[in-house]
C-alpha positions in Angstrom: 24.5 -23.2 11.7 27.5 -25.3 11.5 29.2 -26.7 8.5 29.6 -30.5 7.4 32.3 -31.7 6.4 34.9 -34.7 6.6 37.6 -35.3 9.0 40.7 -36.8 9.0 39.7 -39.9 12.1 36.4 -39.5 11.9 34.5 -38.9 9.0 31.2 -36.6 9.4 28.9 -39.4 8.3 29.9 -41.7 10.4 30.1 -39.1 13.7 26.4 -38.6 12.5 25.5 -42.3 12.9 27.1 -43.1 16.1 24.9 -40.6 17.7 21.5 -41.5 15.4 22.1 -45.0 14.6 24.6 -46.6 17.2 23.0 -44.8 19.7 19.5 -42.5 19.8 20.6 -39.3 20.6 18.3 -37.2 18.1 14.7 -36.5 19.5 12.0 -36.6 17.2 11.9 -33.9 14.4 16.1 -33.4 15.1 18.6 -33.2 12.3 22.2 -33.0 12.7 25.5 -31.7 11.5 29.1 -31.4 11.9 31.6 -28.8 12.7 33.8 -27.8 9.9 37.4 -28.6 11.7 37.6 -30.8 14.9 38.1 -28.8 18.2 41.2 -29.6 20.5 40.8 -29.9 23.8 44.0 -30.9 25.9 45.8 -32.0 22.7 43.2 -34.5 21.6 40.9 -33.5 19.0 36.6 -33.8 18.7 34.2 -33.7 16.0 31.1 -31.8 17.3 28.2 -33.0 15.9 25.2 -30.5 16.7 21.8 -31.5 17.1 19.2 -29.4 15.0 15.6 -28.3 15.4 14.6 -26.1 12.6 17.7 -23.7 12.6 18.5 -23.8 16.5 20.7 -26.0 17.7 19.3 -28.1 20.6 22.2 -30.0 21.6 26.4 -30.9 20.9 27.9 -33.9 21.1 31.6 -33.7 21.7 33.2 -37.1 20.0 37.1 -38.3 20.4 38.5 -38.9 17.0 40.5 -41.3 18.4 38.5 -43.4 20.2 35.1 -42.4 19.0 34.1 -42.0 22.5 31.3 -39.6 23.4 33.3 -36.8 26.1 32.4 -37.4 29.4 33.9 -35.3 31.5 32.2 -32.1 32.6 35.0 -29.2 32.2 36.2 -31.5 28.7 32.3 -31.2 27.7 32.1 -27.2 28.7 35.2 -25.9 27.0 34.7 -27.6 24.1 31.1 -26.8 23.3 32.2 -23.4 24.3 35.0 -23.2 22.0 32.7 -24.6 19.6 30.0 -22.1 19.3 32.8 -19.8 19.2 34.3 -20.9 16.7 31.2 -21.9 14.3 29.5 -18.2 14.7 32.4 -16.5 14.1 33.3 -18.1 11.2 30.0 -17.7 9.6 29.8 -13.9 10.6 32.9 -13.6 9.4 31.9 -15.3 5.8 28.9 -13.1 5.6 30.7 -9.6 6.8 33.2 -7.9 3.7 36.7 -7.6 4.4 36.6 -3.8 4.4 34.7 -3.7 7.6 35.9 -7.0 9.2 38.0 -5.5 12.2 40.4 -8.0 11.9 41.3 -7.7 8.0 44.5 -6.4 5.9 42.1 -3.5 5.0 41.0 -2.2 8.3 44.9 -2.5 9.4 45.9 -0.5 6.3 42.8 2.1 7.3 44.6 3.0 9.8 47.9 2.9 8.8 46.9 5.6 6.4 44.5 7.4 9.3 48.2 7.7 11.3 49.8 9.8 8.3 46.5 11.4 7.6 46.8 12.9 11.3 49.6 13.5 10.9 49.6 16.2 8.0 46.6 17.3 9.7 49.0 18.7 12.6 51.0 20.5 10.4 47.9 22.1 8.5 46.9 23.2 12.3 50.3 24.3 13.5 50.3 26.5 10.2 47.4 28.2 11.8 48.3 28.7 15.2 51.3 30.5 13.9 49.3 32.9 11.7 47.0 33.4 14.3 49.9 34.1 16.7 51.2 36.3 14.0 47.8 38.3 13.8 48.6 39.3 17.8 45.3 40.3 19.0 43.5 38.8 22.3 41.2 37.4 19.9 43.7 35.8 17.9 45.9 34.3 20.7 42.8 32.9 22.6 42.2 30.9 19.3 46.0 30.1 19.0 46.1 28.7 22.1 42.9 26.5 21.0 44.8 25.5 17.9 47.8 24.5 20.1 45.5 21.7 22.1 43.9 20.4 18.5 47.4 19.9 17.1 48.5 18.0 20.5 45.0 15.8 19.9 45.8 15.0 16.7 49.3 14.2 16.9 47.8 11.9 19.9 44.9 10.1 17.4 47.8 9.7 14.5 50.3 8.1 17.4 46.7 5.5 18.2 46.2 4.9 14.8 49.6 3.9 14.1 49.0 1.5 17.4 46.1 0.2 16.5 47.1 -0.7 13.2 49.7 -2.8 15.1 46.8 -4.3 17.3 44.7 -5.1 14.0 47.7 -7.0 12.3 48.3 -9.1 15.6 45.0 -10.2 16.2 44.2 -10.8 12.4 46.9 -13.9 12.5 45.8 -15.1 15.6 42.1 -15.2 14.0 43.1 -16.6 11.2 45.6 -19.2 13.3 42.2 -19.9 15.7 39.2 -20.3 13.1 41.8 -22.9 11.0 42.3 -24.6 14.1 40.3 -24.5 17.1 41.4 -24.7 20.4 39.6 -24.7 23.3 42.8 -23.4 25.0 43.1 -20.5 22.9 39.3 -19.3 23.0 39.7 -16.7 25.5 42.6 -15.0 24.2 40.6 -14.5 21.3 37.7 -12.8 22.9 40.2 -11.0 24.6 41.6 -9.5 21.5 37.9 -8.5 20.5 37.5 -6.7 23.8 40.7 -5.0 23.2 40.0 -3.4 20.3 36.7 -2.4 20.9 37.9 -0.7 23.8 40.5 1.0 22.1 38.4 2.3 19.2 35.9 3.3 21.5 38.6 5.5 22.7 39.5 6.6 19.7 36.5 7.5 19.3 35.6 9.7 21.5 39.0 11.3 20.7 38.0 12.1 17.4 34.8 13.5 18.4 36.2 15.8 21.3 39.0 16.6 18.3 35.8 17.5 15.8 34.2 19.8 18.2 37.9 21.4 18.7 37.9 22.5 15.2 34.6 23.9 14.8 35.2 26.0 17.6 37.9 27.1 15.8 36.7 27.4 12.6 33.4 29.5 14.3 36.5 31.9 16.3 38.2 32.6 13.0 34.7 33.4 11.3 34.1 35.9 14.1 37.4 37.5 14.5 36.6 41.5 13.4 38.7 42.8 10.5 38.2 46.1 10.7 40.4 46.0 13.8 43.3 44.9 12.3 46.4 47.2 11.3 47.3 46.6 7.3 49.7 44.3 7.8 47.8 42.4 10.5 44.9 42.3 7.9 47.3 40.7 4.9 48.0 37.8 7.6 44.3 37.4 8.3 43.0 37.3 4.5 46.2 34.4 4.8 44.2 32.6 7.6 40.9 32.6 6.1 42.7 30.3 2.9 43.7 27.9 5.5 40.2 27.7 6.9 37.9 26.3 7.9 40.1 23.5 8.7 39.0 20.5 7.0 39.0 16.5 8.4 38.5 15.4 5.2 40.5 18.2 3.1 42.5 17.1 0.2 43.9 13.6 0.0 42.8 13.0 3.7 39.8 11.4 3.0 40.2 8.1 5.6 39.4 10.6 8.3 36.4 11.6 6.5 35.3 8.0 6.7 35.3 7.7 10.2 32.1 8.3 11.1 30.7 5.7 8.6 33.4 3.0 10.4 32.3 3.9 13.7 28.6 3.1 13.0 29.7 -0.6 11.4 32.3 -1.2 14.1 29.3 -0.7 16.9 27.2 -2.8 14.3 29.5 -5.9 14.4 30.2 -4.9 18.2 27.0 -6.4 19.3 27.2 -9.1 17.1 30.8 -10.3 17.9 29.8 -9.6 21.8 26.5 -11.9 21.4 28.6 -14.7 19.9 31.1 -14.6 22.7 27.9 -14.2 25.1 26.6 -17.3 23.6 29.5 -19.5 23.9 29.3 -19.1 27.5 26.0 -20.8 27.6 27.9 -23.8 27.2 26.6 -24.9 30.3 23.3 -25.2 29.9 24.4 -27.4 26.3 26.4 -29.5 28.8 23.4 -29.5 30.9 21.3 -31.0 27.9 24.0 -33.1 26.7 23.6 -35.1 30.0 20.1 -35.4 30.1 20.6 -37.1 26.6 22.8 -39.7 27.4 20.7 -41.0 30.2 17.9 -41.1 27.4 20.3 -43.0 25.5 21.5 -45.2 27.8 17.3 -46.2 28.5 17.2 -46.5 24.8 20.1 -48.7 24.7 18.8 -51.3 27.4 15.5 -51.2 25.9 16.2 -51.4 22.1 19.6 -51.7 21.4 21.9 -54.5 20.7 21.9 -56.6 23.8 24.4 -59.6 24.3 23.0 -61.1 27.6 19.5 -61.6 25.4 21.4 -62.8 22.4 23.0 -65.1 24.2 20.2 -66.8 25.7 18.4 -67.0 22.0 19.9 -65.4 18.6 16.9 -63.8 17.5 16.7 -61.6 20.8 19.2 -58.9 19.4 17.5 -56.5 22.3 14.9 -56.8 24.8 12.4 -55.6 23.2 12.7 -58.5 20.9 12.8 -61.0 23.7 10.2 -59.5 26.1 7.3 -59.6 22.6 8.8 -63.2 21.9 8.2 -64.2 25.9 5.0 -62.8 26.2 3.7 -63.6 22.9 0.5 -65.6 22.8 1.6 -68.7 21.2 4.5 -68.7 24.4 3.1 -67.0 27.3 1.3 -69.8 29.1 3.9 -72.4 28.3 6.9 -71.2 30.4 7.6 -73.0 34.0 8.2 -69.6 35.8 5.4 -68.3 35.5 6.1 -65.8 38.2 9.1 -64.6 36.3 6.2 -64.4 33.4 3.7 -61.9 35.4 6.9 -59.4 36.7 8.3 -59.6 33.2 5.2 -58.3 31.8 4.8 -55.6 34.6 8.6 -54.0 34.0 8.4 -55.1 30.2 5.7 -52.2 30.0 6.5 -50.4 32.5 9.8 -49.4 30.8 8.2 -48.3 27.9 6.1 -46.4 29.5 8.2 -44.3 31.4 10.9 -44.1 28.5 7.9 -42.3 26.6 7.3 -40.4 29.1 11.1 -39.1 29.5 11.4 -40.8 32.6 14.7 -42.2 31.2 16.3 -43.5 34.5 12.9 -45.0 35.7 12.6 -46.4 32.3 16.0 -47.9 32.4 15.6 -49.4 36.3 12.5 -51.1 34.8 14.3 -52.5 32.3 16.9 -54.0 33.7 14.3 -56.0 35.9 12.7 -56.8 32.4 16.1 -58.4 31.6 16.1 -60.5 34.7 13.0 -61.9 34.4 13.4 -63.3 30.9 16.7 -64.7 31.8 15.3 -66.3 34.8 12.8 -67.4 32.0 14.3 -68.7 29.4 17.0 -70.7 31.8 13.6 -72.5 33.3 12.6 -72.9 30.1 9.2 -74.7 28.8 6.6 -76.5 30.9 7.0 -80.4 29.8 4.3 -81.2 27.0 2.2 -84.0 27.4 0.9 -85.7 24.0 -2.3 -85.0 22.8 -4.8 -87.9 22.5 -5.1 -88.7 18.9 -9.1 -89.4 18.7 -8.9 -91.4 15.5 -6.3 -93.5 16.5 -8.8 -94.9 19.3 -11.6 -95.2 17.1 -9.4 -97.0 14.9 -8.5 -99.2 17.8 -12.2 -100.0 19.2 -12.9 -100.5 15.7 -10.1 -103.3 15.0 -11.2 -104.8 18.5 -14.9 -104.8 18.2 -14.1 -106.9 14.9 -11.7 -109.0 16.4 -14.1 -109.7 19.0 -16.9 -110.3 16.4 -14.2 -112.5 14.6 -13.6 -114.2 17.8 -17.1 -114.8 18.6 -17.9 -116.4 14.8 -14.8 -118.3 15.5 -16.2 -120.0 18.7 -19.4 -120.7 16.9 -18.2 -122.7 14.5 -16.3 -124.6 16.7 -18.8 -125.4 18.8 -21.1 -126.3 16.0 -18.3 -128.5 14.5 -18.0 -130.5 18.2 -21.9 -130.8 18.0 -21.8 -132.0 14.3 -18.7 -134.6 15.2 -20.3 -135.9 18.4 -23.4 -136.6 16.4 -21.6 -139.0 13.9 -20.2 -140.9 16.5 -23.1 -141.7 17.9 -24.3 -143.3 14.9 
């Protein structure tokens, strides 16, 4: 897993929510995190935020401190997810392995150091005997001497390596400890290199040192067998000599780092595999590169479909996306009261078509569809609203009949009396 942690430009928080917030990078389920130290690619550094499911990391997301730019380009993405795993692995074996068996470590340098001058004393120890065995004189004796001479050339060889490899360990143990402070995509290789170096060269060793073991009990057997009884007197005072300097022992006195060999080999193949399955891993960087694509074209469906969308807010402040916009559109108490109602019927064919293929990760179909959604409810909203016609208020014309029937009651009363007052008057004249 990676570690979380703050950055100088860019802060981990807010690398996590311009990948889960500002954009929708995260699939369901996903989690994410940060790289402890930003990576440097081509002098510019990234925060690496990694996508999590469980405790596998499904995707990384290379971001620009600068700029806070998502990388784009495909070598920029490569090397630095590359560089990444790298870097994040290692660091975490390297927190969970002791410093005594850490190849690259003040103690595995000073292991050998000490391993040179243990060889070392172990070549005198075996030129001691090849001269006593030369001293003895028999065929017997000179056979084994002449054994003795090629384990005193093999070690003097495996003290020269160690003292070499020593050398090798202190080198590479700065530039590890340069590298995992400060990541750089640049120098990635050179550290795998120095990880393939040394392997090789204590494979070498190695073998050395076992070739060198099988030397001496060959020996030690040839001494063990040589017949005393054959021996003159003084030839016999030599060989009760030999037998205090046998049988010649890896580990005898203070020389106890050779004695440990075995034990480093079997952690050094141990970490082998693991160190090799890091470097094995980071290579995979471009199938992460591979995903890493596949989510921004989600993203960029996500975005048209449910993020913050200026050409909608524009035509209406509460469409902040088209999502917003297309519901408001085609909502019941709107849908049948647009002019273009053409536009209406396509919008609500790509409206849900978009969705649709955006849930079923058919991002670029998804975000094709959507931009026609977009067209159609600009096209919509520039028409705007069928004209309204009022409503005919019911009580309002029974109010009006009403006032006319009484008005035409009133009118007919009115005429009544007239007339009866013109009969009433013509009467009295007539008297």
């Amino acid at each position: 897993m990676l570690l979380s942690t703050t950055v100088s430009a860019l802060s981990s928080d807010e690398a996590i929510a311009l990948i889960s917030v500002k954009n929708n990078y995260l699939l369901s389920g996903e989690s994410a995190t940060t790289a402890k130290d930003p990576i440097t690619y081509q002098g510019s550094q990234y925060i690496v935020v990694a996508t999590t499911s469980g405790n596998a990391v499904t995707c990384y997301i290379p971001i620009r401190n600068s700029d806070s730019k998502i990388a784009t380009l495909d070598l920029e993405i490569r090397e630095i997810i590359k560089t990444t795993i790298a870097y994040s692995k290692m660091t975490e074996l390297k927190n969970n392995t002791t410093p005594a068996d850490w190849p690259f470590s003040y103690s595995t340098k000073n292991f050998f150091y000490d391993l040179s001058n243990d060889f070392t004393s172990l070549a005198n120890d075996i030129l001691s005997t090849q001269t006593i065995l030369n001293g003895i004189g028999t065929n017997e004796a000179k056979t084994l001497a002449q054994k003795v001479g090629l384990a005193k050339t093999a070690t003097e060889d495996l003290s020269d390596k160690s003292k070499t490899i020593s050398t090798q360990i202190e080198a590479a143990r700065i530039y590890e400890e340069s590298y995992l402070s400060g990541p750089d995509t640049n120098r990635t290789s050179k550290y795998e290199t120095n990880y393939k170096n040394f392997f090789t060269s204590i494979a070498e060793f190695k073998q050395e040192f076992v070739d060198l073991q099988t030397t001496i009990t060959e020996i030690n057997q040839g001494v063990s067998t040589l017949d005393p009884s054959k021996l003159t007197t003084d030839q016999q005072k030599t060989y009760q000599i030999l037998l205090t300097k046998v049988p010649i022992a890896i580990s005898k006195g203070t020389r106890t780092n050779p004695g440990k060999l075995d034990s480093f080999f079997s952690t050094v193949d141990q970490l082998r595999t693991m160190i090799e399955s890091v470097f094995n891993s980071s290579r995979n960087s471009e199938a992460y590169a591979t995903t890493l694509d596949s989510r921004k074209v989600r993203n960029e469906a996500w975005i048209k479909l449910y993020g913050t969308n200026e050409i909608m807010t524009k035509l209406d402040p509460s469409f902040t996306t088209l999502q917003k916009a297309a519901t408001a559109v085609l909502s019941k108490e709107n849908v049948d009261y647009w002019k273009d109602q053409d536009s209406v019927a396509a919008l609500k064919i790509n409206w849900n078509g978009a969705e649709q293929r955006y849930n079923n990760s058919e991002y670029t179909k998804a975000k094709e569809y959507a931009l026609k959604a977009e067209k159609n409810v600009s096209s919509i909203m520039s028409q705007g609203l069928k004209p309204t016609e009022n409503p005919i208020n019911q009580d309002l014309i029974i109010k009006i009949v009403g006032a006319l029937v009484i008005l035409l009651i009133g009118l007919f009363i009115f005429e009544k009396y007239k007339e009866k007052k013109k009969n009433k008057e013509a009467e009295y004249n007539e008297a």
